[in-house]
C-alpha positions in Angstrom: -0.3 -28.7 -10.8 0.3 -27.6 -14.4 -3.2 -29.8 -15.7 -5.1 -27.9 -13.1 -3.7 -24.7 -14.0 -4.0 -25.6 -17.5 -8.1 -26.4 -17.0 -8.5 -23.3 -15.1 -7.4 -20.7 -17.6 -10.8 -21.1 -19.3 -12.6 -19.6 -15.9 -9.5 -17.0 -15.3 -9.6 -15.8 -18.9 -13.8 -15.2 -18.6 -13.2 -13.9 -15.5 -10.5 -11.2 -16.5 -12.5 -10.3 -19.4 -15.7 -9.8 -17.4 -13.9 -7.7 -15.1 -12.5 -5.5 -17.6 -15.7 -5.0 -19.3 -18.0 -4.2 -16.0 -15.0 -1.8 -15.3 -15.5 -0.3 -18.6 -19.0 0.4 -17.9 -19.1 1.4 -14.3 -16.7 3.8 -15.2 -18.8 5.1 -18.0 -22.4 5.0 -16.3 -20.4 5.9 -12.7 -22.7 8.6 -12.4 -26.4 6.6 -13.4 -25.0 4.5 -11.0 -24.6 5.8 -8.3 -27.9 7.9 -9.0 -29.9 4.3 -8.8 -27.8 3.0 -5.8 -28.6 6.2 -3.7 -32.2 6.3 -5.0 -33.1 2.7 -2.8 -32.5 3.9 -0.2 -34.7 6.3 2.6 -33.5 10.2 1.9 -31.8 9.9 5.4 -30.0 7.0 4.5 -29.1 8.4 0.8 -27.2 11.3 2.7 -25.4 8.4 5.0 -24.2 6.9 1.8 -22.8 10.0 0.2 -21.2 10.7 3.4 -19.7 7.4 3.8 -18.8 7.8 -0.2 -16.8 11.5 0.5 -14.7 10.0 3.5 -13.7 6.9 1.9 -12.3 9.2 -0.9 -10.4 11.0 1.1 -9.2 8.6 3.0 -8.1 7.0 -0.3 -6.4 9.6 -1.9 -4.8 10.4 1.5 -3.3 6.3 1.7 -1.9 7.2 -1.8 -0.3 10.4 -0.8 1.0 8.6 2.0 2.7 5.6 0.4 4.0 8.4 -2.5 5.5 10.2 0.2 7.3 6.9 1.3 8.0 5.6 -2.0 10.3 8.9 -2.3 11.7 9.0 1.0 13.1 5.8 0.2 14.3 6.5 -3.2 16.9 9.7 -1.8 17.9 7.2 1.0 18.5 4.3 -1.8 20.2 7.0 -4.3 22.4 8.6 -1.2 23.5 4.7 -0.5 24.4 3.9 -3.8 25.9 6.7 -4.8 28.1 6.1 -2.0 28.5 2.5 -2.8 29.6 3.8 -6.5 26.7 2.1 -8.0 26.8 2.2 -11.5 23.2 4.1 -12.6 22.5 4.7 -9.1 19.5 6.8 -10.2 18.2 4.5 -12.2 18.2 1.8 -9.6 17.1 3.6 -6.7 14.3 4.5 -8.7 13.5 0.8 -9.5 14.2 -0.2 -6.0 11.9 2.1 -4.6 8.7 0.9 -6.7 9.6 -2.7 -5.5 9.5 -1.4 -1.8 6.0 -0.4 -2.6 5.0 -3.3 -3.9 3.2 -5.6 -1.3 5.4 -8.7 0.1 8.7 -7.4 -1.6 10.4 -4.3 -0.1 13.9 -3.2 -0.4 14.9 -6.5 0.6 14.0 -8.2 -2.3 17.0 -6.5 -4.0 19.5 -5.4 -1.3 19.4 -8.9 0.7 20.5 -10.9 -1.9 22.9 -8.2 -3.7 24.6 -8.0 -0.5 24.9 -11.7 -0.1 26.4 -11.9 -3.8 29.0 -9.6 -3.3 30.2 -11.3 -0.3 30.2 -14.0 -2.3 32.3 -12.6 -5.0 34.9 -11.3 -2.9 33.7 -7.6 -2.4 32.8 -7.1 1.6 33.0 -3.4 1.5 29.6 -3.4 -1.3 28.4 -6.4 0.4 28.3 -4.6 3.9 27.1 -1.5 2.4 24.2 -3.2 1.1 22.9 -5.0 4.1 24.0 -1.9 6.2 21.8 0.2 3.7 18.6 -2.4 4.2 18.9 -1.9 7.8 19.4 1.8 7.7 16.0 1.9 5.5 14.2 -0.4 7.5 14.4 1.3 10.5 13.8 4.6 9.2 10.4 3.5 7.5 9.1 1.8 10.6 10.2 4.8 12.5 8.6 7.1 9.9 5.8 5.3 8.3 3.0 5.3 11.2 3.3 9.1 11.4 3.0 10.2 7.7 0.3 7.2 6.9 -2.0 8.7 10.2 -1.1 11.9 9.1 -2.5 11.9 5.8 -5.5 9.6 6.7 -6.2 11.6 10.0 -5.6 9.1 11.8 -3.7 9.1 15.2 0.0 7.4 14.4 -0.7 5.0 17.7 -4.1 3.9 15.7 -2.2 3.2 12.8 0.9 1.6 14.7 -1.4 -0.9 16.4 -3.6 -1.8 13.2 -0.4 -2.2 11.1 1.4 -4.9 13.7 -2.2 -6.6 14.0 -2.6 -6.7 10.0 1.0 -7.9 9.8 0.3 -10.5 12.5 -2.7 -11.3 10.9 -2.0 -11.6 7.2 1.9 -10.7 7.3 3.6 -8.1 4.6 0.3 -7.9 2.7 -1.4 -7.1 6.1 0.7 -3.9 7.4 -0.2 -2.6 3.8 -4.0 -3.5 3.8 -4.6 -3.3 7.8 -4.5 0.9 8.1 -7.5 0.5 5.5 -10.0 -1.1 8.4 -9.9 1.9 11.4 -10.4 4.0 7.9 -13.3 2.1 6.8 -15.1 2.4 11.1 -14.2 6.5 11.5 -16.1 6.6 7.9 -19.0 4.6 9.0 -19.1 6.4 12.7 -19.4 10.7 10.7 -22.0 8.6 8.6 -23.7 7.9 12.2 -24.2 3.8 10.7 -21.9 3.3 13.6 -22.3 4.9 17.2 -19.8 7.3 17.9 -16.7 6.6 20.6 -17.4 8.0 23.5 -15.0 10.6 23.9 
């Protein structure tokens, strides 16, 4: 495993270099870009595009209001459980907690799991509890809480997102109920940019 990794570094080194440089210059030339992308195609499909380009936007900025939103949420219920846990730099550590709930695959598990499991371990049941307690406590609330403000902000109907986050989670697991909300996103933008029919209503 190590040879092959060793002989592909090569290809992953070119590869991270050419990415950084075509980022570089699509960030620099965004706008003669997008000028000669929109300029191929007919004037009725140019105003599609920039459409399509405006709702996607949005709809971006919206996912990362959303997942702020959660992020800090999480970090007053992490804080409020420490502090009453008598963490030492609870602040500190519900802060980094939070950002590793964020972060795709993790979640507050990643940390409270095996912290509560350790202090069992080490004698302590009352921290040990308080942990797990405090995973469960957060785990519900999110799943409670997260459809709403994630439809919400991408105008969305929560049931929409509910549904497309258990089939992305089914589909490609923690990575999925992230990535999943991103598809019915992608099909409303498509439909105002009439490339795809309209649902009957």
């Amino acid at each position: 495993y190590m040879l092959n990794f060793a002989k592909s570094l090569p290809q992953i080194f070119v590869f991270i270099i050419i990415t950084i440089v075509a980022a570089f210059f699509m960030s620099r030339d965004r706008e003669k870009i997008s000028k000669f992308l929109y300029n191929q195609f007919p004037g009725i499909w140019a105003d599609r595009m920039g459409t399509l380009k405006s709702d996607l936007t949005s709809a971006f900025a919206g996912f990362i209001k959303a997942q702020l939103t959660l992020i800090f949420i999480t970090f007053i219920e992490l804080l409020i459980g420490y502090t009453i846990l008598n963490v030492k730099y609870a602040f500190s550590f519900a802060a980094l907690t939070a950002v590793i709930d964020a972060l795709p695959i993790l979640g507050t598990g990643t940390v409270l799991i095996p912290a509560g499991i350790i202090y069992f371990l080490m004698g302590n049941a009352f921290r040990g509890a308080g942990f797990l307690v405090l995973y469960l406590i957060i785990s519900v609330i999110r799943q409670s809480i997260e459809p709403r403000i994630v439809g919400t902000n991408l105008g969305l109907h929560p049931l929409v997102t509910l549904i497309a986050m258990y089939i992305g989670m089914q589909a490609f697991h923690i990575v999925g109920l992230f990535l999943e909300p991103i598809v019915p996103i992608i099909l409303r933008a498509l439909q105002k940019a009439h490339i795809l029919p309209q649902w009957k209503a």
